[in-house]
BAVODREN-800069 format. One record per residue (C-alpha): y, z, x; residue number from 1. Coordinates in pm, 1 decimal. Layout:
((Y Z X) NUM)
...
END
This chain:
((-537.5 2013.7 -817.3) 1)
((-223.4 2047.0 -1058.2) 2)
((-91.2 1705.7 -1169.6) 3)
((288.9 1670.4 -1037.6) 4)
((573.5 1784.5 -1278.9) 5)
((695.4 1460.2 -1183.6) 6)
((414.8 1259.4 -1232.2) 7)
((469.2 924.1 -1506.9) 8)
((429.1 1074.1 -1860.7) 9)
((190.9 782.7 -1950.4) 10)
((-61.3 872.9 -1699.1) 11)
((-199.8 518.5 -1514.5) 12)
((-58.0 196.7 -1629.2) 13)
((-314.2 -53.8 -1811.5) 14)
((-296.6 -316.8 -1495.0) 15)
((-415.7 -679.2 -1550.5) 16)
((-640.9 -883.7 -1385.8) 17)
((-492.3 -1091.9 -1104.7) 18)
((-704.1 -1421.6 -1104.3) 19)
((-847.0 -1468.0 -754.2) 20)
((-913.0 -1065.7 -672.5) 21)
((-1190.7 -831.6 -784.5) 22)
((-1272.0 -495.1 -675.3) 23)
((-1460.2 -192.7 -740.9) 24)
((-1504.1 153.1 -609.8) 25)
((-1745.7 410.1 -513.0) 26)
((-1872.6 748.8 -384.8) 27)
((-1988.5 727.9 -49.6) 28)
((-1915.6 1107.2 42.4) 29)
((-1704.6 989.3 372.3) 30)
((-1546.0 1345.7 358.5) 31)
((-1521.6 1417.5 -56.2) 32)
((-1807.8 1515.0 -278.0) 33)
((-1846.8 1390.5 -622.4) 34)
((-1542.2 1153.5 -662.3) 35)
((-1472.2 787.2 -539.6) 36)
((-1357.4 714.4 -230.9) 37)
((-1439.5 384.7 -98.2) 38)
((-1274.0 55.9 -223.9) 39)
((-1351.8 -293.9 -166.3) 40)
((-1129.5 -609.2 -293.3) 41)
((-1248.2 -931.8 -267.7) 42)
((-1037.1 -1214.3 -267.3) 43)
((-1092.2 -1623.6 -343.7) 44)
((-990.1 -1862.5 -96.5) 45)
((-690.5 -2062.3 -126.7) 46)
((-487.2 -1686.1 -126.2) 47)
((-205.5 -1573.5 113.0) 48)
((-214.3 -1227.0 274.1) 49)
((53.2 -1070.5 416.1) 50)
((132.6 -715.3 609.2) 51)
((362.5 -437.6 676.8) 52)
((238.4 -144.8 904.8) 53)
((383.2 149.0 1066.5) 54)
((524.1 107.1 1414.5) 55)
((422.1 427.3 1547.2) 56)
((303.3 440.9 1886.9) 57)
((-19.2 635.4 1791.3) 58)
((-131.3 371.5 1503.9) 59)
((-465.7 446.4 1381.0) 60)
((-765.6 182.4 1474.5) 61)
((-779.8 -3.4 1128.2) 62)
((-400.0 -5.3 1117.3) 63)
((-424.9 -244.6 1498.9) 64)
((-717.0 -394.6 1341.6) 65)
((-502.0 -541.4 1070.7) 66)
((-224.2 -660.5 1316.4) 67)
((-441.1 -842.0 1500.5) 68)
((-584.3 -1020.3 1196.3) 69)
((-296.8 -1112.8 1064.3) 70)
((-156.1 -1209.5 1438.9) 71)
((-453.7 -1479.2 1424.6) 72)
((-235.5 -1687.6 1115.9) 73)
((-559.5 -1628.3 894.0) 74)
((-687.6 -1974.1 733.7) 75)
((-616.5 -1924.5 347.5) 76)
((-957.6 -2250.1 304.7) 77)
((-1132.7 -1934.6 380.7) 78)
((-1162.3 -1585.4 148.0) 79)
((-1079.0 -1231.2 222.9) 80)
((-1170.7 -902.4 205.6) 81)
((-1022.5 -530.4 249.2) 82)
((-1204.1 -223.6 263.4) 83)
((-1001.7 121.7 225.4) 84)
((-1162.8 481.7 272.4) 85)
((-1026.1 799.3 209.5) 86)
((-1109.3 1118.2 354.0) 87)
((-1088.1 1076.2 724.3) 88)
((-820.9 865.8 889.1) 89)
((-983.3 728.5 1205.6) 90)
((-695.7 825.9 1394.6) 91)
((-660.0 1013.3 1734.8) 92)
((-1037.0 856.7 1747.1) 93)
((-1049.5 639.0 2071.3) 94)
((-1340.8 422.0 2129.5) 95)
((-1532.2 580.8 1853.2) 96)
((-1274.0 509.1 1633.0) 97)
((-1267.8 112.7 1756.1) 98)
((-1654.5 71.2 1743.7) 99)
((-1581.8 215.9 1382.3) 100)
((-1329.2 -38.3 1292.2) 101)
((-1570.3 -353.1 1464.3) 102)
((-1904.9 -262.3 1271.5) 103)
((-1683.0 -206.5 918.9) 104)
((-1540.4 -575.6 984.9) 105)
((-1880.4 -711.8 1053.1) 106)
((-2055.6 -620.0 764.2) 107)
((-1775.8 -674.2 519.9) 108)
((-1771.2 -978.2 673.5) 109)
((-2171.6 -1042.8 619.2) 110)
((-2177.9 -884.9 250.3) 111)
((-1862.1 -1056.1 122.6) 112)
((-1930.6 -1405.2 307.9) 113)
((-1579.8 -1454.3 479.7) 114)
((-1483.5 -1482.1 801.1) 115)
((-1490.7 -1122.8 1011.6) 116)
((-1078.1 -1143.6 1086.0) 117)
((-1053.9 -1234.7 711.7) 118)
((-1146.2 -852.9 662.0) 119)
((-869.9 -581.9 644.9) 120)
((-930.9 -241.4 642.9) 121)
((-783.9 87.8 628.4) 122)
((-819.0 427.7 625.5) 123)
((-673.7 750.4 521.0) 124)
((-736.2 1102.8 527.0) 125)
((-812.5 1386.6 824.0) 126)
((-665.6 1273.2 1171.7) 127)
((-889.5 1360.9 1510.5) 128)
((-1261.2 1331.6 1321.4) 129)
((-1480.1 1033.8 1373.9) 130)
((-1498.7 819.4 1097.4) 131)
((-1902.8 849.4 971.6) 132)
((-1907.5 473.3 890.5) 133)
((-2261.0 450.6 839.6) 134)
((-2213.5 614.8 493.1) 135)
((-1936.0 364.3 397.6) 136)
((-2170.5 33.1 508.2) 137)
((-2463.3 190.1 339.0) 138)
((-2244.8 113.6 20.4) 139)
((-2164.1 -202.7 79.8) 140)
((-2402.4 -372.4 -105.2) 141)
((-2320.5 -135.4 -424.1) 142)
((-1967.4 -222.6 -406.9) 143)
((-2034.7 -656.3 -398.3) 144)
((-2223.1 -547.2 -690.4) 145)
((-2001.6 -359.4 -923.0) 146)
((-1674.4 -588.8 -792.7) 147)
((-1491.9 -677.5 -1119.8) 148)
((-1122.6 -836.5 -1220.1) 149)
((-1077.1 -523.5 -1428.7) 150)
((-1156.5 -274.2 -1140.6) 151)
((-818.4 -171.3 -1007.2) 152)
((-796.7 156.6 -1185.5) 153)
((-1083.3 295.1 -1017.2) 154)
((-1006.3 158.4 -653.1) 155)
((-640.4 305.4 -683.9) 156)
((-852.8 652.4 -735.9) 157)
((-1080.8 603.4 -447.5) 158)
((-767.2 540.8 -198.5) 159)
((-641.0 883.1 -282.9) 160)
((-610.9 1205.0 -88.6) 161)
((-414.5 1472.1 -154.8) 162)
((-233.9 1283.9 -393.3) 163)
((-263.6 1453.9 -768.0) 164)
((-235.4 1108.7 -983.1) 165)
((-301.3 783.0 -899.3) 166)
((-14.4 528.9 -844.6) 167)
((-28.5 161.2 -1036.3) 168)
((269.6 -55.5 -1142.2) 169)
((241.5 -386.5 -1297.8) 170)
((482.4 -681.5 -1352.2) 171)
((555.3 -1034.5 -1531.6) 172)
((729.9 -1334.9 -1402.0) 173)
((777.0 -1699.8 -1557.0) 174)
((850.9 -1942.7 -1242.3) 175)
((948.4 -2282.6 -1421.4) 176)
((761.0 -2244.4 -1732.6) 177)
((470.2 -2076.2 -1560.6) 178)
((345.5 -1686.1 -1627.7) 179)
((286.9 -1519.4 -1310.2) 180)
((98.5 -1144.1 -1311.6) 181)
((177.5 -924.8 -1042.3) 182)
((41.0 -565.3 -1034.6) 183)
((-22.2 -322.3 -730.9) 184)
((-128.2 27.5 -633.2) 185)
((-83.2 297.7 -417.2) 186)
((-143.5 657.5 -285.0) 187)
((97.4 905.5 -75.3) 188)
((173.4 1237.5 -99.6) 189)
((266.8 1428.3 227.3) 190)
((396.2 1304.1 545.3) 191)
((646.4 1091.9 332.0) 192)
((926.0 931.5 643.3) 193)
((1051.6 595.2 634.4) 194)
((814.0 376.4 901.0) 195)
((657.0 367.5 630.9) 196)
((544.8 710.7 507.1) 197)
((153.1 781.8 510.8) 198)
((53.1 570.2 238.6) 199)
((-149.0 256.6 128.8) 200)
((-1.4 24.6 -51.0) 201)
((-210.2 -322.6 -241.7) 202)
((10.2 -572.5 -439.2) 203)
((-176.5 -840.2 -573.6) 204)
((-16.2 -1166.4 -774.0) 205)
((-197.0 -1473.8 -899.5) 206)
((167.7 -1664.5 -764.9) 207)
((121.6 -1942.8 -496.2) 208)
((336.1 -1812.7 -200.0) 209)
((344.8 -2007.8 139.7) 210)
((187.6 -1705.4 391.4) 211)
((493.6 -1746.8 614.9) 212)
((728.9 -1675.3 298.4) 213)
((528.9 -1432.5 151.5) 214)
((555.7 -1219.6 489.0) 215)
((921.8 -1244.9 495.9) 216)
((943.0 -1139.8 144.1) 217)
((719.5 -860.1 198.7) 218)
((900.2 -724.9 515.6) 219)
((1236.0 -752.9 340.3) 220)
((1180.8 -548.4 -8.7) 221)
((997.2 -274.4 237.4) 222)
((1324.6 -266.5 367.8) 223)
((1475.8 -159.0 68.5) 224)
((1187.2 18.2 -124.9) 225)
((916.6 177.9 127.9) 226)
((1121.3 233.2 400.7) 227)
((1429.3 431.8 218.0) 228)
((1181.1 715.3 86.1) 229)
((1163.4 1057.7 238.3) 230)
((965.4 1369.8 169.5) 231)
((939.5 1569.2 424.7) 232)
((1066.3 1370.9 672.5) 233)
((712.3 1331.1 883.7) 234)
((578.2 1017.8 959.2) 235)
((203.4 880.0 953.1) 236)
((-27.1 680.3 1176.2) 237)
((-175.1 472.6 906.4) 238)
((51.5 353.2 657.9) 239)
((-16.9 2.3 547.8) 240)
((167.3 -218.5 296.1) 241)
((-57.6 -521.2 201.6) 242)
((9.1 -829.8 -31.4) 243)
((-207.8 -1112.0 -196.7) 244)
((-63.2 -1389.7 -359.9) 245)
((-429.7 -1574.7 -455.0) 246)
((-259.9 -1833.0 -579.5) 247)
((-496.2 -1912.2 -897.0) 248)
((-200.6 -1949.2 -1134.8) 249)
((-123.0 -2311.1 -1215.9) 250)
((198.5 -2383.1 -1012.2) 251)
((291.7 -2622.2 -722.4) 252)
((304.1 -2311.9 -411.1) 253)
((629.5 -2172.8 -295.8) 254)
((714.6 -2271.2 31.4) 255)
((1027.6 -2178.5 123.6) 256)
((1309.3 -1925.3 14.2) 257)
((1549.2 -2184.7 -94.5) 258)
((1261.8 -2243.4 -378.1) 259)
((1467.8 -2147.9 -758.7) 260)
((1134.2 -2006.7 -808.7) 261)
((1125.8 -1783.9 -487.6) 262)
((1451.2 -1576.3 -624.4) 263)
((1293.6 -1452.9 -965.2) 264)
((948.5 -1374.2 -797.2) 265)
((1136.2 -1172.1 -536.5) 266)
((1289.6 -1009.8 -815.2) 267)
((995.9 -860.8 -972.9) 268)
((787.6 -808.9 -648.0) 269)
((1077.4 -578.6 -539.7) 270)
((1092.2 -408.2 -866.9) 271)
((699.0 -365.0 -833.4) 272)
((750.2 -215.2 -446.8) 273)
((1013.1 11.1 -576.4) 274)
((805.2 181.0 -871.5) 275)
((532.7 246.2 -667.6) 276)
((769.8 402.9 -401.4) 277)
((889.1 592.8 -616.2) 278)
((581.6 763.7 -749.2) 279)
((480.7 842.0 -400.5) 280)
((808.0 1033.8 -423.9) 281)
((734.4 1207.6 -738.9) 282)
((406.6 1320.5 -592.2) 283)
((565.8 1470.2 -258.8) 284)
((339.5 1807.8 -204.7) 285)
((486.1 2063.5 -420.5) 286)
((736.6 1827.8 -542.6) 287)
((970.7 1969.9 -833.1) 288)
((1298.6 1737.7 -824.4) 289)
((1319.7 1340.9 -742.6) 290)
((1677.7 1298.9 -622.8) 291)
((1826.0 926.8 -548.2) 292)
((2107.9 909.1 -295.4) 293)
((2369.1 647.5 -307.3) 294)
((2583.2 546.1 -58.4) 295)
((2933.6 382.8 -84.9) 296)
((3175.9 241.1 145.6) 297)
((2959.7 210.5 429.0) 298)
((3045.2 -56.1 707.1) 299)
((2696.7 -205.8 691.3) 300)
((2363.2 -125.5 503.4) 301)
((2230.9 48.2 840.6) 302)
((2502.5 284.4 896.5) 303)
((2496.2 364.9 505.3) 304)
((2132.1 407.7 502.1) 305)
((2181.3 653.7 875.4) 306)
((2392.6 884.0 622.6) 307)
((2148.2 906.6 357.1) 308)
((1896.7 969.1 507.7) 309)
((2053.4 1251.0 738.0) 310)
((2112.5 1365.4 389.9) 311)
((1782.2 1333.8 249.1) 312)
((1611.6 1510.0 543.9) 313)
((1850.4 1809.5 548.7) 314)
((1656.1 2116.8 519.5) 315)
((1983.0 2239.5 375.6) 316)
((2014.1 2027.2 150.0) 317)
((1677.5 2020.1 -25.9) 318)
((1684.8 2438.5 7.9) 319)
((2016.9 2362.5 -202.5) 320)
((1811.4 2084.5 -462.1) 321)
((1546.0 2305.7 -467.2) 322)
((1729.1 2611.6 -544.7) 323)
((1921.5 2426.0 -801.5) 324)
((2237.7 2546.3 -676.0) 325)
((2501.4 2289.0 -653.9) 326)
((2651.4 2385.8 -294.5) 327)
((2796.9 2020.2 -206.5) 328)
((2922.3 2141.5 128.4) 329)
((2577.0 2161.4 265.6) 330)
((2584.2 1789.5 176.0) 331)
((2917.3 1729.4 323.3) 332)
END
């Protein structure tokens, strides 16, 4: 597959080790042959995890899986896991689908030693085919193996579909004297619609957020990141937006907004949320232009963000973009 014009000219970012989170990746041949496509993270207790999902009404099973997790105020004495396949989306898969999701979660649970709604999971890929789970729990024990702090690259790889580079952004933050690493990655290429697009998204930070605060920062920047990116205006049953804060860098915890820390960590998680939107943009299926639309004079940030995206999703307009021909009536 031909790497996207628009793809970053510096090919994957060098991301650094989060203190707190491993991972590693393998072949497990859920749908692919001969490339990586199962990822496993394993997180220390003491960590936060928080969650943004798509509200479709036909949400895959891992995608209510994770709701309900995080619906049970998960304890962070206790560690965590999440599990991401690519290749088949166990969506549109019923029962199958559910005893799919319940066996993954139980022996994630059993290999990794945390609780069983401690485990998050997702999945991406073909809609409507059950998901052949044996072959991804026959790797488990492969994957606690070969988990590492410097294994990011090759999980952001394993979570990819028809995606032609793989998506990682990194970030620094000093909160009172204290370095904080944040870094993250994602995949989406097609069905790109705010709610949220069909894409993964994993930001991980060694920061100590209160879950509660972490959640509302989360939900906010998705806002204003994930959730103002269009490609061609379709929307997914399994997008997932996931944050760890593990908390293993050596700072009292933030818990509450009104924190002066909370302000500058906001800061760079957004910035962090909006790179990697923005490479799921650049790698919109036969992608040739990324085009930003700004909106001015709008009574309030809904009715501004109505407009542009009315413009965004113009088959007009992006004939016009496209085209390269400057024709702003089909704008007006």
């Amino acid at each position: 597959m031909n790497r996207s014009p628009l793809a970053p000219k510096d090919g994957f970012p060098d991301l650094p080790p989060v203190g707190g989170v491993r991972f590693a990746a393998v072949e497990a041949n859920v749908r692919y042959q001969g490339r990586l496509d199962v990822m496993l993270a394993q997180i220390e207790p003491g960590a936060s995890v928080a969650g943004v999902f798509t509200r479709s009404a036909t949400r895959a099973a891992p995608v209510l899986w994770c709701q309900d997790a995080l619906a049970c105020a998960p304890e962070p004495g206790e560690g965590f896991a999440i599990l991401v396949n690519s290749g088949n989306a166990n969506a549109f898969t019923g029962a199958s689908g559910r005893d799919a999701v319940t066996a993954l979660a139980q022996a994630v649970a059993q290999t990794c030693q945390v609780p069983q709604r401690h485990v998050f999971l997702a999945s991406t890929g073909v809609i409507g085919e059950p998901l052949p789970h044996g072959r991804i729990t026959d790797k488990l024990g492969a994957l606690q193996a070969g988990l590492s702090p410097d294994g990011a690259k090759d999980a952001a790889h394993a979570i990819m579909t028809t995606d032609t580079f793989a998506k990682g952004a990194r970030g620094e933050v000093v909160l009172d004297g204290v370095p904080v690493t944040l870094m993250g990655f994602a995949k989406g290429s097609g069905m790109i619609a705010p709610d949220m697009a069909t894409m993964l998204v994993y930001l991980f930070t060694d920061a100590a957020i209160a879950q509660p605060v972490l959640q509302e920062m989360l939900s906010d920047h998705n806002d204003t990141t994930f959730n103002c990116i269009t490609v061609d205006s379709d929307t997914s049953t399994s997008d997932t937006l996931m944050a760890v804060a593990t908390g293993a860098a050596d700072m009292a915890p933030i818990t509450t907004r009104d924190d002066p820390r909370a302000a500058p960590f906001e800061a760079a998680l957004r910035a962090l949320m909006l790179d990697l939107a923005h490479q799921v943009v650049r790698d919109g299926e036969g992608a040739t232009k990324f085009v930003e639309i700004q909106v001015t004079g709008g009574q309030t940030d809904a009715s501004a963000k109505t407009i542009g995206l009315a413009i965004a999703n113009s088959p007009l307009v992006k004939t016009a973009i496209a085209g390269e021909d400057p024709n702003w009536g089909r704008i007006v």
